[in-house]
C-alpha positions as protocol buffer text, in pm:
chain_id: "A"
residue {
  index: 1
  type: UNK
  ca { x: 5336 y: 17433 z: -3138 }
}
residue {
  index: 2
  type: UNK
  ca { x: 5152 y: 17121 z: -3231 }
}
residue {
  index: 3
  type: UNK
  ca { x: 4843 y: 17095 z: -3010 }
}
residue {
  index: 4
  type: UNK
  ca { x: 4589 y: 16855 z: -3217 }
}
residue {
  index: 5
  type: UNK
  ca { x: 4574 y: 16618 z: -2965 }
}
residue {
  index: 6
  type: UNK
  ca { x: 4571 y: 16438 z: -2654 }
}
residue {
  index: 7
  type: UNK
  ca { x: 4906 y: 16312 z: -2751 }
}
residue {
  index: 8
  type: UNK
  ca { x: 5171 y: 16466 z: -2988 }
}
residue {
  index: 9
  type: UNK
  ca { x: 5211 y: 16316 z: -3303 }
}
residue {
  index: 10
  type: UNK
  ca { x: 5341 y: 16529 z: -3586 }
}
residue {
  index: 11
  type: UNK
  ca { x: 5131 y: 16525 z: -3901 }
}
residue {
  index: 12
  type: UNK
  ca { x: 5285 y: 16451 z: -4235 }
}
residue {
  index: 13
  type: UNK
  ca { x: 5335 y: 16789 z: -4360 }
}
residue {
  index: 14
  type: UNK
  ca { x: 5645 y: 16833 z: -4605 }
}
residue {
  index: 15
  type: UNK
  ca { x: 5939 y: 17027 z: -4441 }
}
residue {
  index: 16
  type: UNK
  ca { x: 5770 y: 17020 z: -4098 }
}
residue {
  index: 17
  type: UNK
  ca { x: 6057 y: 16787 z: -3932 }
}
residue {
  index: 18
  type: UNK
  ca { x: 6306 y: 17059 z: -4104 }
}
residue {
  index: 19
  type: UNK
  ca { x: 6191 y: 17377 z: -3974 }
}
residue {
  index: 20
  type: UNK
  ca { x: 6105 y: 17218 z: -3625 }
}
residue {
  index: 21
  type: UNK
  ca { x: 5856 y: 17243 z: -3384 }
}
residue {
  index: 22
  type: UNK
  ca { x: 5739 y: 17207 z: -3039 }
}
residue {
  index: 23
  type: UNK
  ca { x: 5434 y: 16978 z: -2909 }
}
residue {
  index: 24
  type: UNK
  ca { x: 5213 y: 17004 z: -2566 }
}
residue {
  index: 25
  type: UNK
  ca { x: 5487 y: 16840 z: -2402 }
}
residue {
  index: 26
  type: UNK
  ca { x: 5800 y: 17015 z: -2522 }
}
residue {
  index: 27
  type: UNK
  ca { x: 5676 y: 17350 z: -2498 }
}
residue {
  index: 28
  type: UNK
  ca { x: 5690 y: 17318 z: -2117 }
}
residue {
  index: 29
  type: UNK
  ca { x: 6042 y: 17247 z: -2116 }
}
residue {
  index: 30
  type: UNK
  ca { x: 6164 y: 17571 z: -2289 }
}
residue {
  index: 31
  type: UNK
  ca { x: 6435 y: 17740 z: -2162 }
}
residue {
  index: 32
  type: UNK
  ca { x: 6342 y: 18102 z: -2263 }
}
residue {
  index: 33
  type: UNK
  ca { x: 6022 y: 18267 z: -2417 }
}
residue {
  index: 34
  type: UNK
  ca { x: 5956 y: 18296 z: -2767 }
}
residue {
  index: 35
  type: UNK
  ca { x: 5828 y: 18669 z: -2866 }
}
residue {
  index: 36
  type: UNK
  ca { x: 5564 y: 18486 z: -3103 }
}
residue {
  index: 37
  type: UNK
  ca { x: 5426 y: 18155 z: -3124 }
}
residue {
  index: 38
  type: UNK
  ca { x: 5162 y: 17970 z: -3326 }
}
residue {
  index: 39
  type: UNK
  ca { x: 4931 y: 17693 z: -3183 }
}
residue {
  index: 40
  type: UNK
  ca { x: 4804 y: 17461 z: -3449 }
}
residue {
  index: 41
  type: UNK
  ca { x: 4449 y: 17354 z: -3291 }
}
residue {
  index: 42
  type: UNK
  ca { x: 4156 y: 17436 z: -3134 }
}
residue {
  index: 43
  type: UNK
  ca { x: 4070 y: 17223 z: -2849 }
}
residue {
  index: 44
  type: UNK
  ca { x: 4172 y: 17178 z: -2478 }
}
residue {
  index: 45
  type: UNK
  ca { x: 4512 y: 17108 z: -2534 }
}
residue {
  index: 46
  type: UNK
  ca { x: 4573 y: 17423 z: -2738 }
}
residue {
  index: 47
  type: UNK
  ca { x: 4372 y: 17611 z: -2507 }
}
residue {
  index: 48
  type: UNK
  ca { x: 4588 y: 17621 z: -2187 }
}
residue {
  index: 49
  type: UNK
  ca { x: 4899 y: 17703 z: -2336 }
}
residue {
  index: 50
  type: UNK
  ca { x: 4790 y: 17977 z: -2564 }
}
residue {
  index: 51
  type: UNK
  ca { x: 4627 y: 18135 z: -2267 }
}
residue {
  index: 52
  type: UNK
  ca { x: 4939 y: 18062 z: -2009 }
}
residue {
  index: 53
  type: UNK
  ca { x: 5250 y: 18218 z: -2309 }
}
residue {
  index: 54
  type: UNK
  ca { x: 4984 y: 18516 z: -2387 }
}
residue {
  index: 55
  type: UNK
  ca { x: 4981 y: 18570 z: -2007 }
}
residue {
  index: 56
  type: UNK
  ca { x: 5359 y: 18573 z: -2044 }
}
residue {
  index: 57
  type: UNK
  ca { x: 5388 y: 18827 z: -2284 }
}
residue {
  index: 58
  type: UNK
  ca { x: 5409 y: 18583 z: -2611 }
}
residue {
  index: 59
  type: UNK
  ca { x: 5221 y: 18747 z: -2917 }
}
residue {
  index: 60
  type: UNK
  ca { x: 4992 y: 18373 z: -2956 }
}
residue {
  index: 61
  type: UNK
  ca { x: 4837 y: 18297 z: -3256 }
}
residue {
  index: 62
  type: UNK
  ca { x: 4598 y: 18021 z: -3271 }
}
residue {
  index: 63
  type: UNK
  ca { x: 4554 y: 17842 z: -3610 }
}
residue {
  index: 64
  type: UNK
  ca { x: 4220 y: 17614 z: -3583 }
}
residue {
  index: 65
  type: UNK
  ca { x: 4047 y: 17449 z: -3919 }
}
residue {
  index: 66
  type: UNK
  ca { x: 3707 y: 17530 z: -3679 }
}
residue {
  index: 67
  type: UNK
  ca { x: 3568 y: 17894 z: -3579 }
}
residue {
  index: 68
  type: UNK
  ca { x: 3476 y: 17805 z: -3244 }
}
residue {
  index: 69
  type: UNK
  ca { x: 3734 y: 17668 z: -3000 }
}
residue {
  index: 70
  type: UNK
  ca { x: 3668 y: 17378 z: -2789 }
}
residue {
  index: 71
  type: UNK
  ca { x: 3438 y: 17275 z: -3032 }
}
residue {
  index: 72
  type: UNK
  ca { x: 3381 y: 16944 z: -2879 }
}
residue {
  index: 73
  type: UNK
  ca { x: 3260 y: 17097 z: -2533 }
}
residue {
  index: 74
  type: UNK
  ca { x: 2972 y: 17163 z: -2478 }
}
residue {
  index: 75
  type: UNK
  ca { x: 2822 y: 17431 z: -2743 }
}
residue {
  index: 76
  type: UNK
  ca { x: 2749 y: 17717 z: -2476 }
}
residue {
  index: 77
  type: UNK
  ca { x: 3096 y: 17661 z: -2312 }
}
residue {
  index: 78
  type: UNK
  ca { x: 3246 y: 17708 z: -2648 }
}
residue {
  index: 79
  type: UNK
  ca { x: 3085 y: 17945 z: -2762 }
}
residue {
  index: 80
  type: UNK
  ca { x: 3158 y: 18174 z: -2485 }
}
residue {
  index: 81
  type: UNK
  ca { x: 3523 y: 18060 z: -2465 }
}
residue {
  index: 82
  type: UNK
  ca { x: 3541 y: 18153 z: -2811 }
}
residue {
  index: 83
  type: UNK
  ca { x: 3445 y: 18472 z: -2742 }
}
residue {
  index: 84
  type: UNK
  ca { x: 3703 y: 18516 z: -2429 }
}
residue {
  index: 85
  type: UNK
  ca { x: 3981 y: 18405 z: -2613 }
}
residue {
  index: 86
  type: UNK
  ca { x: 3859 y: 18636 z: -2959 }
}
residue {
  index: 87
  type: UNK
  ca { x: 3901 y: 18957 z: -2670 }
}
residue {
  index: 88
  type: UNK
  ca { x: 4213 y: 18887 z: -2537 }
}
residue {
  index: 89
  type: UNK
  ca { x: 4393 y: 18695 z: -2776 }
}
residue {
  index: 90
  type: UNK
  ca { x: 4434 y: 18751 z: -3233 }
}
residue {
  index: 91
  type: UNK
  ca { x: 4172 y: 18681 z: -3395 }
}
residue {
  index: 92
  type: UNK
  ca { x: 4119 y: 18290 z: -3473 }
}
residue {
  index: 93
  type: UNK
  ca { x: 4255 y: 18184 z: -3841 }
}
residue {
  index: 94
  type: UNK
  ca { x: 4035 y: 17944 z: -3977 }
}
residue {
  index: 95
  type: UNK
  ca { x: 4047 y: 17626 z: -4239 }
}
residue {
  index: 96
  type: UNK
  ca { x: 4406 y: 17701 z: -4289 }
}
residue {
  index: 97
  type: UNK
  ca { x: 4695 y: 17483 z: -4509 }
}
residue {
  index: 98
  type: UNK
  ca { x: 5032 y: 17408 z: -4461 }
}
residue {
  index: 99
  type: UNK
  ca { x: 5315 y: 17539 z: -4704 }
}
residue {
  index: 100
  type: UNK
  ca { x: 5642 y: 17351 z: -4699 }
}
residue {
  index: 101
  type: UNK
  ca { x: 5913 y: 17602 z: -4580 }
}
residue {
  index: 102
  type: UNK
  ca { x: 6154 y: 17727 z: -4814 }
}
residue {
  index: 103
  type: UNK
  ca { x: 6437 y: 17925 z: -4607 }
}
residue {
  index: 104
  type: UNK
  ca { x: 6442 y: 17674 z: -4281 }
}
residue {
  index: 105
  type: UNK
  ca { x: 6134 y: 17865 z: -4116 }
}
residue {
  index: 106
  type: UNK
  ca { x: 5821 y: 17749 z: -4113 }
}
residue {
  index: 107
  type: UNK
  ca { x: 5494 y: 17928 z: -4256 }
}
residue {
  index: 108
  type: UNK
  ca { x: 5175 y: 17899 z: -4296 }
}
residue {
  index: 109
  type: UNK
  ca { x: 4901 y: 17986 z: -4612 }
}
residue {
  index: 110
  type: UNK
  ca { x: 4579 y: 18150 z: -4537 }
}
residue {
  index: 111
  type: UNK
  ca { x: 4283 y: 18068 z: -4734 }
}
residue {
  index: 112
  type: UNK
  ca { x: 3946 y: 18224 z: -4647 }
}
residue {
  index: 113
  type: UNK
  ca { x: 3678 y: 17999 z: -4564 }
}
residue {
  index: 114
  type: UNK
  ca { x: 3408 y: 17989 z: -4819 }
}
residue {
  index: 115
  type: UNK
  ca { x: 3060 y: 17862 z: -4829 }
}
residue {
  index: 116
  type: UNK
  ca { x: 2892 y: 17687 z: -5108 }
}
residue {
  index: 117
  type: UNK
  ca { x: 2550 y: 17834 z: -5303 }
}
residue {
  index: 118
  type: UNK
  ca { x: 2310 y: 17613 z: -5425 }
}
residue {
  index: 119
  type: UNK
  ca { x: 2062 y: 17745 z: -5636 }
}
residue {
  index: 120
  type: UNK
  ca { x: 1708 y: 17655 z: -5576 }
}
């Protein structure tokens, strides 16, 4: 599910169109339950349905490019969110990239977040 926004605009990512996909508003109208979904974003609109299909039973994954979700709340609400959602929930996949799907299915790459050294 596509939930990197107020409203749901798909992002240019090759073969995304092909494997399909569901936005904030097309999720609702599902006629059964998925056994696993993955919520691209991190903020409010991701929030509410990863908790509501995790309530349901649906093994939710939520890929955000940020640690913390709700990032643009305020830091303490966040933060503690964050930490909710990390207990009850899988564990947050961060700075993550799109690879085009090959057999009609979509997937994603995970790369580890690094931080640069500088030397002094």
């Amino acid at each position: 599910m596509l939930a990197a926004g107020s409203r749901p605009v798909a992002p240019d990512v090759p073969g995304l169109v092909e494997a399909g996909f569901h936005t904030s508003d097309t999720v609702l109208r599902m006629e059964s339950l998925p056994r696993t979904m993955i919520i691209l974003g991190g903020g409010f609109v991701a929030a509410e349905p990863a908790h509501v299909f995790s309530s349901f039973g649906v093994d939710v994954t939520v890929v955000a490019r940020s640690g913390t979700l709700l990032r643009h709340e305020d830091a303490d609400v966040a933060q503690r969110f964050t930490e909710l959602a990390s207990t009850t929930a899988k564990p947050l996949r961060r700075r993550r990239s799109w690879s085009p799907p090959t057999t009609g299915s979509c997937h994603t790459r995970y790369s580890p977040r690094r931080r640069s050294r500088r030397s002094a």
